[in-house]
C-alpha positions in Angstrom: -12.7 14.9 -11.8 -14.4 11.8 -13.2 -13.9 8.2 -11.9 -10.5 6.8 -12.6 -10.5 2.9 -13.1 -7.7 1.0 -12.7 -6.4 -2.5 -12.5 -3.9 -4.7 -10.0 -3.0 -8.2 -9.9 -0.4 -10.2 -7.5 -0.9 -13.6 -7.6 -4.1 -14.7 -8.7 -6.0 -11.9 -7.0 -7.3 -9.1 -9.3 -8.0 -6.3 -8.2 -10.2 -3.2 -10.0 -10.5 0.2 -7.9 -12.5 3.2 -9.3 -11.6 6.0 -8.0 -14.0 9.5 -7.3 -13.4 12.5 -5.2 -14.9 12.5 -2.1 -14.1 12.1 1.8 -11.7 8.9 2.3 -14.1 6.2 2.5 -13.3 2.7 1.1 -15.3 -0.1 0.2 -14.0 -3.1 -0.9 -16.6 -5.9 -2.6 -19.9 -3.6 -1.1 -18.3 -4.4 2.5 -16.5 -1.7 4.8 -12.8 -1.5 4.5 -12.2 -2.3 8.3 -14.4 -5.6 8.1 -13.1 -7.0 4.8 -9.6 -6.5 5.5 -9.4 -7.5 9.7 -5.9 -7.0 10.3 -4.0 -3.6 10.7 -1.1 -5.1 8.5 -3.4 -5.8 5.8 -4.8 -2.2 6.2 -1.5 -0.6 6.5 -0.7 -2.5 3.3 -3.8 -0.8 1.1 -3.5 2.8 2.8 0.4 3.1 1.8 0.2 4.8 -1.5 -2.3 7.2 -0.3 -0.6 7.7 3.0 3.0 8.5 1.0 1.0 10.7 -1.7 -1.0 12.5 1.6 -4.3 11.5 0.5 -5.9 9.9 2.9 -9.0 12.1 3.1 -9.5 13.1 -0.3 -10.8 10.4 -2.6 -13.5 7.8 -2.3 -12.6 4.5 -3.2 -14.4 1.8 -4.6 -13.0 -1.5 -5.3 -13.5 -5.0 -6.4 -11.5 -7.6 -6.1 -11.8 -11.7 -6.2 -9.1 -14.5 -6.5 -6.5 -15.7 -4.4 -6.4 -14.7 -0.3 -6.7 -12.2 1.7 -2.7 -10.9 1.6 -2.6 -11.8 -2.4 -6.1 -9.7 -2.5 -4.6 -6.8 0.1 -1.7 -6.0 -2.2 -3.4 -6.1 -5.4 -5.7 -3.4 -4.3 -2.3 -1.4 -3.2 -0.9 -2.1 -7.0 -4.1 -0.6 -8.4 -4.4 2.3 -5.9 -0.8 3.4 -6.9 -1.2 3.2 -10.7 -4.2 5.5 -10.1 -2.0 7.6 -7.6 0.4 8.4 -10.5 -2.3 9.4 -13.3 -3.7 11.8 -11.3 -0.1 13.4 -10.6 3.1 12.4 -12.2 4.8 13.9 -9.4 3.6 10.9 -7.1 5.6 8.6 -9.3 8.7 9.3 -7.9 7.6 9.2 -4.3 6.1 5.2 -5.2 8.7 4.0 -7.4 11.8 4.1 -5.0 9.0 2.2 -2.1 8.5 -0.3 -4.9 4.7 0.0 -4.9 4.3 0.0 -8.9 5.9 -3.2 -9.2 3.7 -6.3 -10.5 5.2 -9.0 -8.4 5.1 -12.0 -10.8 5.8 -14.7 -8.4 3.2 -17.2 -9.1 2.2 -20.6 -7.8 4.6 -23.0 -9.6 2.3 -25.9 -11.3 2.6 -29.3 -9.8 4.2 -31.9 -12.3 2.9 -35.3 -13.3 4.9 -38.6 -11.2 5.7 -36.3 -8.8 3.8 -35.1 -5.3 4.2 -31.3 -5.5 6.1 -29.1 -7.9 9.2 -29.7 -6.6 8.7 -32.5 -4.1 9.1 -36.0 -5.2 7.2 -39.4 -4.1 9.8 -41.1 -1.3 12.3 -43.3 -3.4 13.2 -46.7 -2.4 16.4 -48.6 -3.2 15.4 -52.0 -2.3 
């Protein structure tokens, strides 16, 4: 098996994962999985496809990723390690779809508008 690349995005973090067989290790931006990703929730959220496809232990997994923060960055990895999940077995797609882990999320940052303080928010009005 050759190295499978792959892209996911949430947000404005983009992720790219390349894929290899190999022992379970993961490397995200030339740092150890554990250190760039601190929190067990975070973790959780990138081992999920491999723990529902039961391959924890059988690919290496390198992956860059920049943009947006930590969460944003966590689940564009998981995106990107699902879309590789499926290529190697189509059987895998039915076991993500139904979780919802093949889903882009397009919620995006809603851009602020001019006369106004946020997107939505206004500048405090005064009658008098």
């Amino acid at each position: 098996m050759e190295t499978i690349h792959k892209i996911g995005r949430r947000k404005t973090a983009v992720a790219r994962v390349y894929v290899s067989k190999g022992k379970g290790n993961i490397t995200v931006n030339n740092r150890a999985f554990e250190n760039y990703f601190p929190t067990s929730t975070l973790r959780y959220k990138v081992q999920q496809p491999l723990a529902l496809t039961n391959n924890e232990k059988e690919f290496d997994i390198k992956v860059n990723v920049y943009g947006g923060g930590i969460t944003g960055q966590a689940e564009a990895v998981r995106l990107a390690i699902a879309r590789v999940m499926c290529e190697l077995n189509d059987e895998n797609r039915g076991i993500l779809k139904p979780e919802g882990l093949l889903t882009r999320d397009p919620r995006m940052v809603e851009r602020k508008k001019f006369g106004q303080k946020k997107a939505r928010k206004k500048f405090q009005f005064s009658k008098r």
